[in-house]
C-alpha positions in Angstrom: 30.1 1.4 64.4 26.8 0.4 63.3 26.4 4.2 62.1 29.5 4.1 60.1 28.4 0.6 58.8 24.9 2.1 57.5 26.8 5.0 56.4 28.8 3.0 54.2 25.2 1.3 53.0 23.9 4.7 51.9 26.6 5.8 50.3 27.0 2.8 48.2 23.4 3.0 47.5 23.7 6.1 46.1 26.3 5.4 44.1 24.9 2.6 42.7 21.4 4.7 42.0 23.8 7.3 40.7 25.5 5.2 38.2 21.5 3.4 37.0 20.9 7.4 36.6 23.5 7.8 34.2 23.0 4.5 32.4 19.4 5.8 32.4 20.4 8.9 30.8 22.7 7.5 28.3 20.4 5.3 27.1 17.8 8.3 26.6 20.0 10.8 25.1 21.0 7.9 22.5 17.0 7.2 22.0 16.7 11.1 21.5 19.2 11.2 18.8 17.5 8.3 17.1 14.0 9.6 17.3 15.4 12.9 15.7 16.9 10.8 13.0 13.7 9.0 12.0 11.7 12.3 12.0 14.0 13.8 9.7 13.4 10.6 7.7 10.1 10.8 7.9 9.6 13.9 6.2 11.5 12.3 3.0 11.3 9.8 0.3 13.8 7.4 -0.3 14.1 4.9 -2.5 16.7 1.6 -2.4 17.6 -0.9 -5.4 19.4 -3.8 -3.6 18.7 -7.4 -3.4 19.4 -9.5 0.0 22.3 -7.5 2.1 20.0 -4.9 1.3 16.8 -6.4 2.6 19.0 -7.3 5.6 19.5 -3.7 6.5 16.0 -2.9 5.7 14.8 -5.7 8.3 17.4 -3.4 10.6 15.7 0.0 10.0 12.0 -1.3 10.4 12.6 -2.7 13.8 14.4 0.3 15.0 11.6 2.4 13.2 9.0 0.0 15.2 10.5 1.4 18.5 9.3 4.7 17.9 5.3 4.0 16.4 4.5 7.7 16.4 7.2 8.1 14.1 5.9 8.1 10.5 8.6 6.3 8.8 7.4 2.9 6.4 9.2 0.4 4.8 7.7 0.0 1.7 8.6 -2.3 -1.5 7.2 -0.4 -4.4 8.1 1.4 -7.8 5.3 3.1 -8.0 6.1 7.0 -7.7 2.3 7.3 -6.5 3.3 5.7 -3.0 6.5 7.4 -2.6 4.9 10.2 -0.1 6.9 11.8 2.7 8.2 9.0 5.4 8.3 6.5 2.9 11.3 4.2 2.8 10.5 2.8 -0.9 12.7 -0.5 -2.5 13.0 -2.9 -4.7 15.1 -6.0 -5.5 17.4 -5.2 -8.7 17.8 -7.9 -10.9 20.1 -10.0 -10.9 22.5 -11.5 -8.5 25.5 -11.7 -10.7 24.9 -9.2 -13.4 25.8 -6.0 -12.0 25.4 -4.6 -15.1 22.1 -5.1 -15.6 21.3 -4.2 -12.2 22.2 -0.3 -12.8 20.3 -0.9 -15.6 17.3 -2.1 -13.6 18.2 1.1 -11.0 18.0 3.2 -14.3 14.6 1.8 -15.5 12.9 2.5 -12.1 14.2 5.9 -11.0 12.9 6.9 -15.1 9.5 5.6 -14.1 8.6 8.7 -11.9 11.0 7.5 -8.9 13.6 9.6 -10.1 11.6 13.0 -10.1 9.6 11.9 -6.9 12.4 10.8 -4.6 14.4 12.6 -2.5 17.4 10.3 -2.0 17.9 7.6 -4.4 20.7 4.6 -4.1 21.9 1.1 -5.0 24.2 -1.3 -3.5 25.5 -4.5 -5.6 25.8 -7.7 -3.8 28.9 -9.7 -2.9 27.8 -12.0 -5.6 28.0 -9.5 -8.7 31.9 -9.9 -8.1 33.9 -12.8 -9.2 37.6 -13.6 -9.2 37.4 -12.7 -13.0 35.2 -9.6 -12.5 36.4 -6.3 -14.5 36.5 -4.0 -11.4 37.9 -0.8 -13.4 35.6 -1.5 -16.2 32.3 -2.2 -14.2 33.0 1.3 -11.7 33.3 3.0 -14.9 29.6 1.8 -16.0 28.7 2.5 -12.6 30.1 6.1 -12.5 28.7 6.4 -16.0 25.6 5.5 -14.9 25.2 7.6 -11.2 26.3 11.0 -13.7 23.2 10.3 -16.0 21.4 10.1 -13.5 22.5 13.2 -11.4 21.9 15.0 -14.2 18.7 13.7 -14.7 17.2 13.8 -11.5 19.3 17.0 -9.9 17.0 17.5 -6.8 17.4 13.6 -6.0 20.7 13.2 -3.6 22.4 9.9 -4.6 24.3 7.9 -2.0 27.2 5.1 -2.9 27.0 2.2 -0.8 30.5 -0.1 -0.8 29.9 -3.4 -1.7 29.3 -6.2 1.3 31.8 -8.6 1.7 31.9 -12.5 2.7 34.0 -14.3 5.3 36.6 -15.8 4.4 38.1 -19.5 4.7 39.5 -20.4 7.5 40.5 -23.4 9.8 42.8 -26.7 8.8 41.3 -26.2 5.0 42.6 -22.2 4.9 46.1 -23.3 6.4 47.1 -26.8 4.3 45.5 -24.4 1.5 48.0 -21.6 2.6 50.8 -23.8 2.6 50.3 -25.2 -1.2 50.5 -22.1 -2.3 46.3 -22.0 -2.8 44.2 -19.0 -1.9 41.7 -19.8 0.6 37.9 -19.2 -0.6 36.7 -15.9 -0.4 40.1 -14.2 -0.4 40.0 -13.2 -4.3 36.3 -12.6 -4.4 36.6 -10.3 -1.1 40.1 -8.7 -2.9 37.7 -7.7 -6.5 35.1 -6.5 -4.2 37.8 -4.3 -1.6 38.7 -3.0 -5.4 35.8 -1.3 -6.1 35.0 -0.1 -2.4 38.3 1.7 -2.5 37.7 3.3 -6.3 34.5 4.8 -4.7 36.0 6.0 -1.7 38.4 7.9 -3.8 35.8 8.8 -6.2 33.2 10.1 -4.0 34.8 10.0 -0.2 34.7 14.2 1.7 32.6 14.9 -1.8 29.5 12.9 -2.0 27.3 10.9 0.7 29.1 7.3 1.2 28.0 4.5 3.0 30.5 2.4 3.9 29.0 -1.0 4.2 32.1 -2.7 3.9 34.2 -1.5 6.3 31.1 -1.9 9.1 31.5 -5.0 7.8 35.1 -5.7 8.9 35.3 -3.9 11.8 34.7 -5.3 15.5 32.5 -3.0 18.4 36.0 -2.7 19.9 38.0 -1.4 16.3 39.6 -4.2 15.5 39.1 -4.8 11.7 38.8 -8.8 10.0 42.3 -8.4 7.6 43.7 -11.2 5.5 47.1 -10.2 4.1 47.8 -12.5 0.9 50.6 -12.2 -1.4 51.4 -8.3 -0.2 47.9 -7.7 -0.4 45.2 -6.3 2.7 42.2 -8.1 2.1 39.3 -7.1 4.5 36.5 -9.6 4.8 33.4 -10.3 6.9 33.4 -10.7 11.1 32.2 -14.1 11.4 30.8 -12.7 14.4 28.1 -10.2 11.8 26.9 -13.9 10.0 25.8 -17.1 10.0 26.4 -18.3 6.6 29.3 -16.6 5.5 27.4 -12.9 4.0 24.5 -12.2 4.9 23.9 -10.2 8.2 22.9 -11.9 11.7 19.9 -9.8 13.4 22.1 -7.8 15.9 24.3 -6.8 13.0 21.4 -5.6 10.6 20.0 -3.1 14.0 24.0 -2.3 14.4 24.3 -1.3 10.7 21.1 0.0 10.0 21.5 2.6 12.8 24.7 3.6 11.2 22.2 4.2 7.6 19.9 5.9 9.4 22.1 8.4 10.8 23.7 8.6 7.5 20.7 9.0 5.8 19.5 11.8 8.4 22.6 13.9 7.7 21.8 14.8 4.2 20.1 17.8 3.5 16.5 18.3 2.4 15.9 17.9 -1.3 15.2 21.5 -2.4 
């Protein structure tokens, strides 16, 4: 009996070694993929107009780049085309929060100052605060689309990648549901429903044809799938996971590594600028 009983010990033993070997495993197959990721990053230059979402995922990619210190992949704030060598991750904050507008013409400015020709990827994301309840969404994608053609044309080595614009949580609690019941939309409903606008002009625009980065819908989705919908007046409004934030749009630390893994692999799909 007491053969059987140490029997038993082994075996489970060896099981449980058995199943560390394969968490073991896991975890450096998903390190290997990441490490090819960043060295294919590191052999191009990138350059990101965004303002604070943005610098959230940026805070993202430079501690997952810091796990990997013989990787040659910096995260640089510069328009200088002079410091945009191989492995550099170049941005800069687009004025201003609020004036979309004048943000792809900020994005224009800086790619014309030598960013353009010296970059290999080039891209801008707007901010959930460039979106209003009385913000023009077909008018402002049309300057935006206006605007990423010049500059394709311009710059035809440069890949460009569209980024969906972040969302923010929306209203909820006693406020949302007496809100609800007069007949008032909770806050963050119509802003989220202008911003979910655009997204889904881009994704028609550009979806299966050009790189997309689909910030928003990271956004709204759980780990386990399920996605943060608010349905108002026949409408599917997606909005932020509380869960991602801590003040209602920007990103907590776990979600900036979450999305900025997603980026990164994005990123590392494209093909090298010839």
């Amino acid at each position: 009996m007491a053969w059987t009983h140490d029997l038993g010990w082994l075996g489970m033993c060896f099981s449980l070694l058995s199943g560390a070997h394969i968490v073991a495993a896991a975890g450096a197959s998903q390190d290997f993929g990441l490490r090819a990721d960043l060295l294919r990053l590191s052999q191009r230059r990138i350059f990101f107009g965004h303002q604070s979402v943005g610098m959230n995922l940026l805070d993202g990619v430079r501690q997952i780049a810091g796990r990997f210190p013989d990787v040659a992949l910096h995260v640089v704030e510069t328009a200088d085309a002079r410091e945009l060598a191989p492995g550099t991750f170049a941005h800069g904050f687009m004025p201003e929060n609020g004036d979309p507008e004048r943000k792809l013409e900020s994005f224009e400015r800086v790619l014309s100052s030598g960013i353009g020709v010296a970059a290999d990827v080039a891209f801008i994301k707007f901010c959930y605060t460039d979106f209003s309840a009385a913000t023009d969404v077909p008018a402002l994608f049309a300057r935006y689309q206006a605007t990423l053609r010049a500059l394709h044309a311009r710059y035809p080595r440069t890949i460009f990648v569209h980024v969906t614009t972040p969302l923010t949580t929306v209203e909820g609690g006693a406020k949302s549901t007496l809100k609800r019941l007069l007949g008032r939309t909770p806050n963050g409903v119509l802003e989220n429903a202008k911003r979910e606008h655009f997204n889904e002009l881009l994704r028609s625009a550009y979806l299966g044809k050009k790189p997309v980065f689909d910030l928003a819908r990271l956004e709204s989705t759980a780990p386990d799938g399920h996605r943060e919908i608010f349905a108002w007046k026949g409408t599917q409004v997606p909005a932020l996971l509380s869960s991602y934030t801590e003040d209602g749009g920007h990103l907590t630390p776990d979600a900036r590594v979450r999305f900025a893994r997603e980026l990164i692999a994005l990123l590392a799909s494209l093909p090298q600028a010839q």
